[in-house]
N, C-alpha and C positions, 0 to 999 in steps of 0.2 A: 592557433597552430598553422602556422604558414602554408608548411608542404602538406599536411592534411588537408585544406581547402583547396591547395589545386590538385590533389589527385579526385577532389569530387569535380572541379571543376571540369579535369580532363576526362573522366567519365562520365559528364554532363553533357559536355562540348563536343567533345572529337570525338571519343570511344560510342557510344547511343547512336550517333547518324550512322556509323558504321553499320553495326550489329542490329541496327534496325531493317535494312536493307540487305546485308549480309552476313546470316546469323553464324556464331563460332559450332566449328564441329563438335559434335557429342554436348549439344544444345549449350555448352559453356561449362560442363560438369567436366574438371580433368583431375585423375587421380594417380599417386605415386603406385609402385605394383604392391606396397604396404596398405594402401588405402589414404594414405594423406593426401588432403584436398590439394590441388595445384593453383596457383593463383595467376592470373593473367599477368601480373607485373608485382617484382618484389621492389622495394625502397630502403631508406634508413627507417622506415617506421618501423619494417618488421626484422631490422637486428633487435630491438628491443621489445619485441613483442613477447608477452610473458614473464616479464621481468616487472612483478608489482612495484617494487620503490621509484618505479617508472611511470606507471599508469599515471594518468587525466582523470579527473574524479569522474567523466565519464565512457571511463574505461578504454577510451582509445587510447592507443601507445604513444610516446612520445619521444622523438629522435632530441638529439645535441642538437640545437640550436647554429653551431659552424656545419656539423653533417647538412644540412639542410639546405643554408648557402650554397655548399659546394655540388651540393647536387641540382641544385634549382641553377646554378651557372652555368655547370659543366655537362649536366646529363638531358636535362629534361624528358622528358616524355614521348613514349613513341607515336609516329603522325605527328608531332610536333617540332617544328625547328629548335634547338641545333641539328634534331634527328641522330642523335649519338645512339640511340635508341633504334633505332629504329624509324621507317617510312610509310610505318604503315602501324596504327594504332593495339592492333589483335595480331600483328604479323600472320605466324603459322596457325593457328586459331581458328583463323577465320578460315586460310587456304593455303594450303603448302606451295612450297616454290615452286616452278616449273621446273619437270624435268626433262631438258631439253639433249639427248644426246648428239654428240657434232659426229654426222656423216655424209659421204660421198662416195663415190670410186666409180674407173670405170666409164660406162655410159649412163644416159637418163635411165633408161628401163633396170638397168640393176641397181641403182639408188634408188629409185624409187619402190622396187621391192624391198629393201631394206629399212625405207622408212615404215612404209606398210607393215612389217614386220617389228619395227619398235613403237609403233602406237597400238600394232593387238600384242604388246608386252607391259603395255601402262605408261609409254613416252606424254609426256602431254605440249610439248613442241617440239617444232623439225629445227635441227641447226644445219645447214647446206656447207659442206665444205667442198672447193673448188680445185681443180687441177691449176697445177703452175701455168701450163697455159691460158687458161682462160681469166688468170688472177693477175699475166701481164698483157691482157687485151688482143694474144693470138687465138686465128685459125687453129684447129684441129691438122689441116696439111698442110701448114707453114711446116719449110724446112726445118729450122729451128726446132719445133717443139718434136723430132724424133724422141722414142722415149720417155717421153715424160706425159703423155696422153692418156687422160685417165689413172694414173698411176699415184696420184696424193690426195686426189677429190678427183667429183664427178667433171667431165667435161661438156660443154657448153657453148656451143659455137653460133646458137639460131635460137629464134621464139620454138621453133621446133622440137630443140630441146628441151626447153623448159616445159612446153608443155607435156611431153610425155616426162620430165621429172615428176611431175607433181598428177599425172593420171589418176582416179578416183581417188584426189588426195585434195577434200572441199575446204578451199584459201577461207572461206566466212567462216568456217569452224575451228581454223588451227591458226596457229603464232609462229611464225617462221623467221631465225636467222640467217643471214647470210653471212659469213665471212668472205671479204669482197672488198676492196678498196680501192685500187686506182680504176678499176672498169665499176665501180661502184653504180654508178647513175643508169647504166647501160643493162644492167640484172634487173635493177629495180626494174626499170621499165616496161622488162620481159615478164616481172611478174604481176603488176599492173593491167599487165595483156591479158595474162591466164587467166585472169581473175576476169578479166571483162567476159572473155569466152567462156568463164565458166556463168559468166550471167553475176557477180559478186561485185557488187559495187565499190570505190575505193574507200569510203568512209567505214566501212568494215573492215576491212584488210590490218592485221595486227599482225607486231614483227618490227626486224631490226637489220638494217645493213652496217657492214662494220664502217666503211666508208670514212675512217681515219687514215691517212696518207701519212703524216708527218713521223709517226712511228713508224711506216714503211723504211724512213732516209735512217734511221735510226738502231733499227731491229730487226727486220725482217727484208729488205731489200727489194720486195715486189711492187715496184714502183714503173710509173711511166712518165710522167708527165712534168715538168720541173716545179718547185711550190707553188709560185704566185697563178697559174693557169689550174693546181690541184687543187687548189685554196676554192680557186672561182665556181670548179665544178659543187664542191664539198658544199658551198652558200647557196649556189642556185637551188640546190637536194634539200636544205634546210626550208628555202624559202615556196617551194615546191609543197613538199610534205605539209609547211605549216598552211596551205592554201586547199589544197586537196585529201590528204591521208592524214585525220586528226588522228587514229593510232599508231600509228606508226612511229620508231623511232629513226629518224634520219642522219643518226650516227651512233656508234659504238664504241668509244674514246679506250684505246687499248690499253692496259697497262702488262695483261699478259705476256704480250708477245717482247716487251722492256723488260719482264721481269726473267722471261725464258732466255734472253740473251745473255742473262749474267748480273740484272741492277740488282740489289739489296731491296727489301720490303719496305725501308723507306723511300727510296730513290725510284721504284717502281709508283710509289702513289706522286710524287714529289711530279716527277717527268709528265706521268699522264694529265696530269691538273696541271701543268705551265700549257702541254697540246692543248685542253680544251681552255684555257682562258686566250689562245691563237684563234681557236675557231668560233668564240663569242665573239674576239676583237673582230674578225672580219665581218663575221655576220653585223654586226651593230653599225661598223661603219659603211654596211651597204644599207642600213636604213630599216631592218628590223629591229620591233621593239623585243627588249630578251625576255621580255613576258610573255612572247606569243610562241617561242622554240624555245625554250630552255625545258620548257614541263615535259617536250620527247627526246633532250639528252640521255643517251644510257653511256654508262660505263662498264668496262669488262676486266677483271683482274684475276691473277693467278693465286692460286692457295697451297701452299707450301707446306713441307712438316714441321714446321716450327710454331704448334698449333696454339700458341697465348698469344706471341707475336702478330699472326695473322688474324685473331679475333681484335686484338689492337688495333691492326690497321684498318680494316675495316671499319670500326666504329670509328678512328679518327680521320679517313677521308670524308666518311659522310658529315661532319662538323665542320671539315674546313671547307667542303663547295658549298656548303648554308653560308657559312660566313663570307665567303668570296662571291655568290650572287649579292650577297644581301649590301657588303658592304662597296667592291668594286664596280658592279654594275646597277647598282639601287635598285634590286629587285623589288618588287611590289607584290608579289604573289608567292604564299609560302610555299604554292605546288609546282614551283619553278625552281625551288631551293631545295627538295626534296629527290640526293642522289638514287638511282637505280641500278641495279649492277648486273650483270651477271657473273658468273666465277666459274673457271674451271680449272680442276687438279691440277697439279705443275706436269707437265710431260717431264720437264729436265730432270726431277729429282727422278724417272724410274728409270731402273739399270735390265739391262739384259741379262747378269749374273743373278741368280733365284728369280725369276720372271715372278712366282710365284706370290714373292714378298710384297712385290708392285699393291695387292690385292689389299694388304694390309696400310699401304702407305696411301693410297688412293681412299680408305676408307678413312683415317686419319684427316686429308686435307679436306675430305667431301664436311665431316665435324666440324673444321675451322673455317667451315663458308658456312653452315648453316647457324652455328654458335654468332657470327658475326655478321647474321642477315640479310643475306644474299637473296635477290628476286627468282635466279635460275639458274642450277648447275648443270654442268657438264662431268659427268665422272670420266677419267681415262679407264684404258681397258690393261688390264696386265701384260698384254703381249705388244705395246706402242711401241717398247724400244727395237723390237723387230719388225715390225711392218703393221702394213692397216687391220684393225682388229679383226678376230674372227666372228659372227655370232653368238657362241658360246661365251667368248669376251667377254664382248655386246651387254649381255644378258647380266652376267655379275656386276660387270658397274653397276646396270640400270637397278638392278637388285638392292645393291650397294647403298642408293640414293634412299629407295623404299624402308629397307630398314631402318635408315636411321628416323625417318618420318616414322613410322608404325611403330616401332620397337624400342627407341631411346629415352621417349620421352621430353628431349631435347625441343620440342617442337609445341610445344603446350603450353611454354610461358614466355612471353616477351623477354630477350637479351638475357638470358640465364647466366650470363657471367658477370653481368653487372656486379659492383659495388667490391668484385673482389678485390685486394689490396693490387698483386700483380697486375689484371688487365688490366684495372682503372690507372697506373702507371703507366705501364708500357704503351695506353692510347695515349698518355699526356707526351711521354717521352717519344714518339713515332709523330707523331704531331707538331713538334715541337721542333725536330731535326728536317722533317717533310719542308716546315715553311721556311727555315734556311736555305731549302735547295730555291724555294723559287724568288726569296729576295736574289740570292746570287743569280737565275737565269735572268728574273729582273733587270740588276745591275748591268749584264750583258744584252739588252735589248730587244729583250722576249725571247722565246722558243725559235722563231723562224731563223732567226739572226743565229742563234747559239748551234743550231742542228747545223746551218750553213757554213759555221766555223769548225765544223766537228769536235765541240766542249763535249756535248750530251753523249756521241759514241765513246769518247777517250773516258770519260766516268763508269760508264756500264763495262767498257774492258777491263777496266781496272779492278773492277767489282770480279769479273768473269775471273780473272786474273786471280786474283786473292783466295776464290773462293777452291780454285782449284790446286792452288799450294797448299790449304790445308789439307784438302783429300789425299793427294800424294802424302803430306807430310805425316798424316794418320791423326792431324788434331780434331779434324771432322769425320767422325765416323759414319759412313756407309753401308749397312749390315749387307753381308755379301762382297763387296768389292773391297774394303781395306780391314773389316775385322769379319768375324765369322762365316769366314770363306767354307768354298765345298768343290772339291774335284768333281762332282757328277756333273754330266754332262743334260743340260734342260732338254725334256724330251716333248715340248709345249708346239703342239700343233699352229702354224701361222698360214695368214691366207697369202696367198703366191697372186703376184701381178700375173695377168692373161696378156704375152705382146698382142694378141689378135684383135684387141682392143683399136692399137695404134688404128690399122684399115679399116675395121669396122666404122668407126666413126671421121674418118677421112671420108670413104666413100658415102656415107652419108651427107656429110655437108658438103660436096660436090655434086651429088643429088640434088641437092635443094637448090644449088646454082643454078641447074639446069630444067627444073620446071615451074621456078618463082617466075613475076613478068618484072621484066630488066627494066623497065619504065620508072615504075615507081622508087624502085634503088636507088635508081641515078636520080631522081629528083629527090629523095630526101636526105641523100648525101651532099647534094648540091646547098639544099637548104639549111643542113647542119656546120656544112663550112663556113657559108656567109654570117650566122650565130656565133661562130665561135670565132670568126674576125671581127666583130663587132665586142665590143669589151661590153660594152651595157645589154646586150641582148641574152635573153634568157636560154637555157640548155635542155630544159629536162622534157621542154615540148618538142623543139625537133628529135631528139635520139629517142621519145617514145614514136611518132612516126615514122622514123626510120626502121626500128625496130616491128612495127606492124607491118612494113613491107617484107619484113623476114631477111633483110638487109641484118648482113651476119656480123656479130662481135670485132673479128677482124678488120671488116671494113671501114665501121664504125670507130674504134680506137686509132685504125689507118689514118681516116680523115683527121681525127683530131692531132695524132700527132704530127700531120703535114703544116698545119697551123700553129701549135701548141711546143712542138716540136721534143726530144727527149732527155729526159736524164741522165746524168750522171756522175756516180757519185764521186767524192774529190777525199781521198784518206788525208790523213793528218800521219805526222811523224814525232 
């Protein structure tokens, strides 16, 4: 019996080193609230399990003989490539996702209470999200960013901020995101420092910068730097991290922020996986081998209410970057073909109209990330479509995340939707549409070529486009906004931007102007420009020098764009 001998083999082989080392919660004993044993992993063995005109004389069950085929082709075993399954042998078993809530606001010191405040709530990583400023490489008192200081994430302007971000908050102990991309290199750096200061070596330091650009040209606009110089920066970080910070991930290949714009759950996985086969292409043809950076790729995707759909895609992105390491770049190592994600709620699908409802639709997408194996969520908080959460919020997402851990049950057997007729379709069929998008980016001359003609924005509008003639038209219903509306007015408390914010932190990094020593500024600014006129000279050593002079953000993205010089983006008609 075929698939009988490799599920012993896979619990010989892969499953035992695990659970040797890192044993499953509740010693491996999981039970329905009936008392029915839970099984680490179901198969076709156990459709027919029970069914004696089926049994093996010795009593094992025995599947269809094509069932078997097509599961030994299509699914395999979790920790094992295709990883359709899963990337991780015992998934939740062993250890539940992280649950990583994304915040910021403000200045360091009240982010940093707030993080404090969601790890004594059971957060178990920091996601940092950054102000528009500091996410296009300005000052705090540049004229430009009036207004927008501290107002969408925390702002950032010095090592000084960083380090009271993260105050009695020990980098060797926790896992931190950063959402961060064109000043990408420049955070990292800062946190590289803390971490020295804090005495924390960097081979400890675990965490992820989003440090994806080309989705900036794309989706989200927070760009600075034109490709081919954001490319360079993005491979130095690769090549960097793979030298120095073996955990660390030194990118976060976006699919959320394509998905938030408008793409379809296919075109969302389709888009992100043409970006990351741009940033292996470069990285390879600067001379890393993709077996030394591909195992700290992560990717980040949105999870939506269309909750079979997105269990689909899920499983079937994780099949196609196995198959695209293995087959486009002749991977060598299965732990380089093994995607990692994180996932968070859709912001777009919540409405302002019943705030309340968000609570239910946020619990919804948080099931179709962790049904589809997700390393780390982010729950939204029900008040997003009005402003930054409040605590209270805060709290029921993070709750949100717990229960479904503790109380579903959901979390105690490997890929629980396996083998159903639906998912196991709609990952063929999501799969199947995905790789048409990237033979056509293909056709057109990879991703960079496509973004710079504006194909990939004119698809996603189209998408945005569509999506929102149904909602007018009432064929996509909205609970609250086109059917089960309500006159009452939401009386849902929201937290209020402080302008006092803007000077406070103005005068702060004009403070530090004034009792840093100007010496060493100028010389590592001096030094960072000569590196970045030199096309072959590396990045990530001078802007951490510059950076430990307390040579501010500003500066620093200054220089480079005097060299590098800036973007902008070119519409299509």
């Amino acid at each position: 019996m075929a698939l009988h001998d490799d599920i012993a083999r896979w619990n010989r082989e892969t499953v035992q080193p695990v659970t040797g080392k890192h044993p499953e919660r509740n010693d491996g004993e999981f039970r329905t609230a009936s008392g029915i044993p839970r099984k680490r992993l179901y198969t076709p063995l156990d459709l027919t399990a029970g069914q004696t005109d089926f049994d093996t004389p010795d009593g094992a069950p025995r599947a269809d003989p094509k069932t078997e085929t097509w599961y030994a082709e299509h699914l395999g075993f979790p920790g094992e490539p295709p990883y359709t399954r899963g990337v991780q042998p015992t998934m939740y078993r062993g250890r539940y996702w992280t649950m990583r809530q994304y915040a910021g606001f403000a200045g360091a010191a009240e982010s940093n209470k707030r993080y404090r405040y969601l790890l004594d709530q059971g957060q178990t990583g920091l996601s940092v999200a950054f102000d528009l400023p500091t996410q296009i490489g300005y000052d705090s008192d540049n004229p430009l960013c009036l207004g927008e200081v501290g107002k969408v994430g925390v702002a950032i302007d010095s090592l000084a901020d960083m380090e009271l971000l993260f105050d009695q908050i020990p980098l060797g102990e926790v896992s931190t995101s950063m959402t961060i991309n064109a000043p990408a290199a420049v955070l990292l750096a800062m946190y590289i420092v803390v971490a020295e200061k804090q005495g924390v070596s960097k081979e400890a330091l675990r965490g992820t910068i989003q440090n994806d650009i080309l989705k900036e040209y794309v989706a989200r606009g927070t760009f600075i730097f034109p490709p081919k110089p954001s490319m360079r920066l993005i491979t130095d970080t690769f090549r960097y991290c793979t030298n120095e910070l073996p955990r660390w991930n030194s990118i976060s290949i976006s699919g959320y922020h394509i998905r938030e714009a408008g793409a379809t759950a296919v075109q969302e996985i389709a888009f992100t996986l043409a970006d990351a086969i741009a940033y292996v292409d470069a990285a390879v043809a600067l001379g890393l081998d993709v077996d030394a950076f591909a195992g700290r790729l992560s990717f980040f995707f949105s999870s939506g209410s269309d909750l079979l759909e997105e269990v689909g895609k899920f499983r079937a992105v994780r099949r196609m970057w196995a198959q695209i390491l293995k087959e486009r770049y002749r991977s060598r190592s299965p732990r380089s073909r093994a995607m990692r994600f994180h996932t968070q709620t859709s912001g777009a699908m919540l409405t302002a109209a019943q705030p309340d409802n968000n609570v239910v639709r946020v619990a919804l997408h948080a099931l179709a990330a962790v049904l589809g194996g997700t390393q780390s969520l982010h729950t939204n908080s029900r008040d997003e479509a009005y402003a930054l959460p409040t605590e209270d919020s805060v709290r029921i997402a993070l709750r949100t995340q717990q229960i479904i851990a503790l109380e579903s049950g959901v979390a105690d057997t490997v890929d629980p939707l396996a083998g159903s007729y639906v998912v196991e379709s709609l990952t063929d069929e999501v799969e199947q549409r995905a790789w048409e998008y990237l033979k056509w980016i293909d056709e057109r001359g990879g991703m960079v070529r496509a973004i710079e003609e504006g194909i990939i924005q004119a698809e996603i509008e189209e998408s945005a486009y569509q999506w929102q003639r149904e909602v007018e038209a009432g064929s996509r219903k909205i609970v609250g906004v086109n059917c089960h509306q309500s006159d009452e007015t939401s009386r849902l408390e929201t937290m209020a931007h402080d302008p006092a914010v803007h000077d406070a932190q103005v005068k702060r990094v004009r403070d530090l102007r004034e009792r840093r020593k100007a010496g060493p500024v100028t010389e590592s600014l001096t030094a960072l420009r000569r590196a970045a006129e030199d096309p072959d000279a590396p990045l990530m050593e001078p802007i951490i020098e510059a950076v430990r002079a307390y040579t501010t953000l500003g500066e620093i993205c200054g220089e480079l764009r005097t060299v590098f010089g800036e973007y902008e983006q070119h519409t299509t008609v």
